[in-house]
C-alpha positions as CSV (number, residue, x, y, z in Angstrom):
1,X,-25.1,1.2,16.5
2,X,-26.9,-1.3,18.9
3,X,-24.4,-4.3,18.0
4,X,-21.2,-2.4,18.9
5,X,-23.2,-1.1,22.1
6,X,-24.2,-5.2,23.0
7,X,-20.8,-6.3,22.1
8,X,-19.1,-3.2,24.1
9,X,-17.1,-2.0,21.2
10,X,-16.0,1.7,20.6
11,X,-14.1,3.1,17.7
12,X,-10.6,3.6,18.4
13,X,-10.1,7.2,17.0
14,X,-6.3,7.0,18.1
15,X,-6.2,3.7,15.6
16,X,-8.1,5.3,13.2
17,X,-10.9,2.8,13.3
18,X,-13.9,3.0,10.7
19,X,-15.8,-0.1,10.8
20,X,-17.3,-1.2,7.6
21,X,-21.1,-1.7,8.1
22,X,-22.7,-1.6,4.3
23,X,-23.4,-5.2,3.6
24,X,-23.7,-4.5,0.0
25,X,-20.2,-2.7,-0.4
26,X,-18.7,-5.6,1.7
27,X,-20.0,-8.5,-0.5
28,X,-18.8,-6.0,-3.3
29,X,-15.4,-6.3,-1.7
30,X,-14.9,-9.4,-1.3
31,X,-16.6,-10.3,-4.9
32,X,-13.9,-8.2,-6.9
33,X,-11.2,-10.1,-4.6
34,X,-11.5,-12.7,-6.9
35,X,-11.0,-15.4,-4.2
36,X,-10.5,-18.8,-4.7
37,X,-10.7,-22.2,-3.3
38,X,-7.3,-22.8,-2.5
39,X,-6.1,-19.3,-1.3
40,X,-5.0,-18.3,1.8
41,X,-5.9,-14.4,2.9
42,X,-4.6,-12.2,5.4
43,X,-6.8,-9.6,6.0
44,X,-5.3,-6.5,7.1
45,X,-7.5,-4.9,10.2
46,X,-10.5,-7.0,10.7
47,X,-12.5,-5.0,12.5
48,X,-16.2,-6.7,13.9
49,X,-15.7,-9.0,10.9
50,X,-17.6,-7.8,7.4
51,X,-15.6,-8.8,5.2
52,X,-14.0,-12.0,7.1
53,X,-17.0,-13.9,7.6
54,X,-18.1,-13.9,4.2
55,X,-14.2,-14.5,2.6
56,X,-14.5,-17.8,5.6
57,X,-16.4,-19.7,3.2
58,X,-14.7,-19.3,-0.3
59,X,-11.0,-19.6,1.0
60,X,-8.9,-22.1,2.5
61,X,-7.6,-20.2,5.1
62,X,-8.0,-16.9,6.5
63,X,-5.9,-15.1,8.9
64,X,-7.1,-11.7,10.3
65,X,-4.1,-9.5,11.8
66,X,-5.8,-7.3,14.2
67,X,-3.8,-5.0,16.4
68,X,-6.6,-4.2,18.8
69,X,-7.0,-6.7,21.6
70,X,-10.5,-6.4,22.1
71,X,-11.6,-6.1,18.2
72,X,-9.3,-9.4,18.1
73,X,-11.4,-11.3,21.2
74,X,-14.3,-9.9,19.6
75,X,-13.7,-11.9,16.1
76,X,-12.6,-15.3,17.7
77,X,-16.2,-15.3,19.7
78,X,-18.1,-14.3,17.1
79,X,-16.4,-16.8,14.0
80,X,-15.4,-19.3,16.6
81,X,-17.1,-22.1,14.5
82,X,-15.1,-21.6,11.6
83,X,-12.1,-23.8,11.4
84,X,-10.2,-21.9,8.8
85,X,-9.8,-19.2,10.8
86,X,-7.0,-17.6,12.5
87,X,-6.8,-14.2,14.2
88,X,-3.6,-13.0,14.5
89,X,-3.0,-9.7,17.5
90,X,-0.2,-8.1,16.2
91,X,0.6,-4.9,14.6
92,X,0.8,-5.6,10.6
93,X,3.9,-3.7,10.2
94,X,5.8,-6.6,12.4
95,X,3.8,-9.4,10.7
96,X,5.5,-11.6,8.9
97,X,4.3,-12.2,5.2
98,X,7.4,-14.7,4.4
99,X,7.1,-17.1,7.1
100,X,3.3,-17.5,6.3
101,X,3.6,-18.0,3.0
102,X,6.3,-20.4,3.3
103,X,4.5,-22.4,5.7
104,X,1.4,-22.5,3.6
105,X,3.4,-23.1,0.3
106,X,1.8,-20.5,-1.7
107,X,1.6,-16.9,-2.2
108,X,-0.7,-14.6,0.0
109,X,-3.8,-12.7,-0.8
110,X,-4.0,-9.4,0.8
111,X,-7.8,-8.0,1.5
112,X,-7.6,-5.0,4.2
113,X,-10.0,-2.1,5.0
114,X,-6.7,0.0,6.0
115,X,-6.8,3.0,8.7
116,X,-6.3,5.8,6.7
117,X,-3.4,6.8,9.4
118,X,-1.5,4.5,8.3
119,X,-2.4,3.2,4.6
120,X,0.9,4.6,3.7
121,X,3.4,2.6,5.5
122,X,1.0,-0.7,4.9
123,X,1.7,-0.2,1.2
124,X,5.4,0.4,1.5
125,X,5.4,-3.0,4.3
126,X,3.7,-4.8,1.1
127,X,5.6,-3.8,-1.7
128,X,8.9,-4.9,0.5
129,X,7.5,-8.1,1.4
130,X,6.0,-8.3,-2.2
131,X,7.8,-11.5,-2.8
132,X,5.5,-13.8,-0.6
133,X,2.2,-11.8,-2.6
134,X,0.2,-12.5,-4.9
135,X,-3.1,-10.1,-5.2
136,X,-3.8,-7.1,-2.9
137,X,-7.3,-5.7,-2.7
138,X,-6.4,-2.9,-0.2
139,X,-9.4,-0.2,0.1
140,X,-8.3,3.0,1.3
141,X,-8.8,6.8,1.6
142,X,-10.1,7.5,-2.0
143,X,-7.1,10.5,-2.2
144,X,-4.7,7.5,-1.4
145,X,-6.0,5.7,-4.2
146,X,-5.9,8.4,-6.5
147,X,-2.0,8.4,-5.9
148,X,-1.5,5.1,-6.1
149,X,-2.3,5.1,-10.1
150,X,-1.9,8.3,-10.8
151,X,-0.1,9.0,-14.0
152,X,3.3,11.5,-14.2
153,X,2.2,15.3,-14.6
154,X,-0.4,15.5,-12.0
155,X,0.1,16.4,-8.5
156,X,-1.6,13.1,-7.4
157,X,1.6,11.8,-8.8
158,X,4.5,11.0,-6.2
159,X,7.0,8.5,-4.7
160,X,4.3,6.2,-3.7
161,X,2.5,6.1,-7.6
162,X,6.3,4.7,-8.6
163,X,7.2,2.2,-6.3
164,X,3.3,0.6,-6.3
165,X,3.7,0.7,-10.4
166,X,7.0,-0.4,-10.5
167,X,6.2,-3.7,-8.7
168,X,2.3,-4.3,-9.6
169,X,-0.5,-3.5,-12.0
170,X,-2.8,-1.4,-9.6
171,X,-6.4,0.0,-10.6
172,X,-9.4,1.4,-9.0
173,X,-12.0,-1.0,-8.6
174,X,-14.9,0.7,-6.9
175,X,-15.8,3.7,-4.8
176,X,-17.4,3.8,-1.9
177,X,-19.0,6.6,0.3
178,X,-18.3,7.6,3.4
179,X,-21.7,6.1,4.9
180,X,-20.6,2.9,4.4
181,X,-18.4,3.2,7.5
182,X,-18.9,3.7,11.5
183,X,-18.3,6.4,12.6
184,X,-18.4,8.0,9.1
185,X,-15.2,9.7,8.3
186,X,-15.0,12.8,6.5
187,X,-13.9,11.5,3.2
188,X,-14.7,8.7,0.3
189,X,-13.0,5.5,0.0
190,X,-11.6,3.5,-2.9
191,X,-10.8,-0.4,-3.4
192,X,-7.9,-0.9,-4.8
193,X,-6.8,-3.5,-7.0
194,X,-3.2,-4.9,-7.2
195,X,-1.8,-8.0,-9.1
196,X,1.9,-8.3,-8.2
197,X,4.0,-8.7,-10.9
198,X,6.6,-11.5,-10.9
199,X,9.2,-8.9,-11.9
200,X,10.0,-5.3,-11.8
201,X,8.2,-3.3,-14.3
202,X,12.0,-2.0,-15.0
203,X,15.4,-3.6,-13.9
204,X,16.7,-1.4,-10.9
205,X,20.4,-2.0,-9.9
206,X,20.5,-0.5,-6.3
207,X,17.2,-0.4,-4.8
208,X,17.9,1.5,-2.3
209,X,20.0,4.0,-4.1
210,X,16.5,3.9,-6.4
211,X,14.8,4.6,-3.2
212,X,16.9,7.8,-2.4
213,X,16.8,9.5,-5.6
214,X,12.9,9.1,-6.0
215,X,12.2,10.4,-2.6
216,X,14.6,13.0,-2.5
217,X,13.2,14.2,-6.0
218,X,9.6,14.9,-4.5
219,X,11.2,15.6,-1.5
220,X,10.4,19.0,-1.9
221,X,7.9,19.1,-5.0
222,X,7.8,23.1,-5.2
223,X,11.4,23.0,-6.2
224,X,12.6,22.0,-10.0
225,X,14.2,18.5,-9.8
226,X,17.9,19.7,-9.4
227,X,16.9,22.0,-6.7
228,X,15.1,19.3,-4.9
229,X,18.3,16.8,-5.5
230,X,21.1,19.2,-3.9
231,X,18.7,20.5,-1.4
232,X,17.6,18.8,1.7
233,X,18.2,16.5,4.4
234,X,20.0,14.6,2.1
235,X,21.7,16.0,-0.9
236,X,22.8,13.9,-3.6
237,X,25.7,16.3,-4.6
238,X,26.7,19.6,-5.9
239,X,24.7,21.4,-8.1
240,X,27.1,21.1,-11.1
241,X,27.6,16.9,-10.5
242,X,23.2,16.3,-10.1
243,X,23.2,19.1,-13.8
244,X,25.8,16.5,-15.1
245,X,23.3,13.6,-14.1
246,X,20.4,14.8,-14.9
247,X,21.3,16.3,-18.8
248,X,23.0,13.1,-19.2
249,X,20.0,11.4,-18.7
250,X,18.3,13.6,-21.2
251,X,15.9,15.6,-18.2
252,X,15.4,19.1,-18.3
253,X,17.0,20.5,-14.7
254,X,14.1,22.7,-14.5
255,X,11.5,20.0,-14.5
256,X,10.0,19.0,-11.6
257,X,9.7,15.3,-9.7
258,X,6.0,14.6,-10.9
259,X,6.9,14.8,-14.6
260,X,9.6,11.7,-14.7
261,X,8.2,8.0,-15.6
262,X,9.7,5.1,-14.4
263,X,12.1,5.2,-17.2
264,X,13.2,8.9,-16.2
265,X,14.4,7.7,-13.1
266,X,16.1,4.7,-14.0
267,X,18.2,6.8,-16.4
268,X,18.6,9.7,-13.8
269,X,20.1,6.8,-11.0
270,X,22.4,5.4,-13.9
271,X,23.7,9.0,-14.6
272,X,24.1,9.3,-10.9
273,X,25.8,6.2,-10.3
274,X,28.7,6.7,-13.0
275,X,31.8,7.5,-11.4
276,X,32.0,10.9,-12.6
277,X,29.3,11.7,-9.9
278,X,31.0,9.3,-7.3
279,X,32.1,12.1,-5.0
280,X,28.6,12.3,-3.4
């Protein structure tokens, strides 16, 4: 690729870098963004630019959040014109969504081209900060994707499928082959689409004890769901108190994690937050 070679850019491997260089899937991107006048972006991992420079023109503001130094220099020189522009050097997970959306008095839009190394933690950094969000177009390793909306019964289906759902409306929007990167990874991406709902899809009383239960349950995913609850780093409780729990929450003990809905685990936290199971 001559322009990385003039500019004196290398893919990171350690960083997980694959640069986006299909012009056509880029304008793709950015058209199903839905991006308007008045928003203010933060893309996620700018890279050499492909989708910033043509979001620049259709937004008020965008700030790029690049945690390599040089791909960082690299995007000031090359967008140093535009004037709604700010690139940020910092790692993402340490960025701070509040204070930008505070200071710009409206919600963000989020439009990355995420590592695949660490797509996971990006989406759990949004949903917490999900407050100060508005739309996420986040494209991704397409198996990521897959999870992300995958429905209960499959074994896309996990910890990550609940807590996106339970705090957005998320869909696939495109796919895109693997040739549309630099270097060209191994596997196919997906955009993802997210519209952040104002409330949770279910009233949760203790998030984090909501947390807990859902992660401990596919934990282990081989194991049926009381196995997987008394097993572990972190057991919930005896097997007789998580049987109590879960039949009082009408779930079979010898289901497993991936067949329980939202609902399902509401119920099973409730059941395991009643005093009679207060010993754990």
């Amino acid at each position: 690729m001559r322009e990385f070679k003039r500019a004196g850019i290398a893919p990171k491997k350690g960083l997980g870098q694959h640069f986006l260089v299909d012009t056509k899937v880029a304008q793709d991107i950015v058209r199903l963004a839905l991006l308007q006048p008045h928003d203010i972006v933060v893309e996620i991992g700018p890279g050499i630019g492909a989708l910033t420079l043509l979001m620049l023109p259709l937004v008020r503001k965008v700030v790029a959040v690049e945690v390599d130094r040089e791909l960082a220099d690299y995007l000031r020189q090359r967008a140093k014109s535009a004037k709604n522009l700010e690139v940020v050097h910092q790692d993402v997970l340490e960025f701070d969504f509040g204070k930008l959306a505070c200071d710009e008095g409206r919600k963000l839009q989020i439009v990355a081209n995420l590592p695949y190394n660490i797509s996971t933690p990006v989406i759990f950094r949004l949903i917490d900060r999900r407050k100060a969000l508005d739309h996420l177009t986040l494209t991704l390793q397409r198996e990521v994707a897959e999870r992300i909306v995958a429905n209960p019964g499959g074994k896309e289906y996990g910890s990550l499928s609940i807590f996106v759902q339970l705090f957005s409306t998320a869909k696939i929007l495109m796919r895109i082959p693997s040739r549309a990167f630099y270097p060209q990874p191994q596997v196919e991406s997906a955009t993802v689409g997210f519209r952040v709902l104002p409330y949770p899809r279910i009233q949760i009383g203790d998030m984090d004890f909501f947390r807990r239960v859902v992660r401990t349950s596919f934990g282990q995913r081989r194991k049926t769901i009381l196995n997987a609850l008394t097993s572990g780093a972190e057991p919930l409780g005896s097997k007789a108190q998580i049987k109590r729990a879960l039949e009082g929450a009408g779930i079979e003990p010898g289901c497993r994690a991936e067949m329980l809905g939202l609902a399902d685990f509401k119920r099973l936290v409730e059941a395991l937050e009643e005093p009679a199971g207060s010993t754990m």
